[in-house]
C-alpha positions, 0 to 999 in steps of 0.5 A: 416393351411388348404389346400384347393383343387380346382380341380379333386377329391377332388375339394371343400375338405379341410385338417386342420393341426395344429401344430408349424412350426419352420422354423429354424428345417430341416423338421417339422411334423404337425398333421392333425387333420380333413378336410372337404367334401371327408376329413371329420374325416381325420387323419394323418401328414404332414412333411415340409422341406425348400427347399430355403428360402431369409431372405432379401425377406422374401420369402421361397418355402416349401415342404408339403408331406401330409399323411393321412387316411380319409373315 
């Protein structure tokens, strides 16, 4: 998964995570394993929790809260 940053700082940077995202585990951790522009070399995690999820709809809203170092 990337998150891609549109706006202020960090405008045109991107963060890649790579990990299993078992939405069935109360929170997942994920590693970060680069990033692009202001996160190039960029390391950390990030840990995912459901905050509600609609198996009907298939729609869920998940929490990301991204730790990371970068240069």
């Amino acid at each position: 998964m990337n998150f891609n940053f549109i706006e202020g700082k960090y405008n045109g940077s991107s963060l890649a995570v790579l990990g299993r995202n078992s939405i069935v585990e109360t929170v997942r951790e994920m590693p970060v394993v680069g990033g692009s522009g202001l996160f190039r070399f960029a390391r950390g995690y990030v840990q995912a929790r459901t905050i509600l999820l609609n198996v009907t709809t298939k729609d869920a809203i998940v929490q990301y809260d991204v730790y990371v170092l970068h240069y």
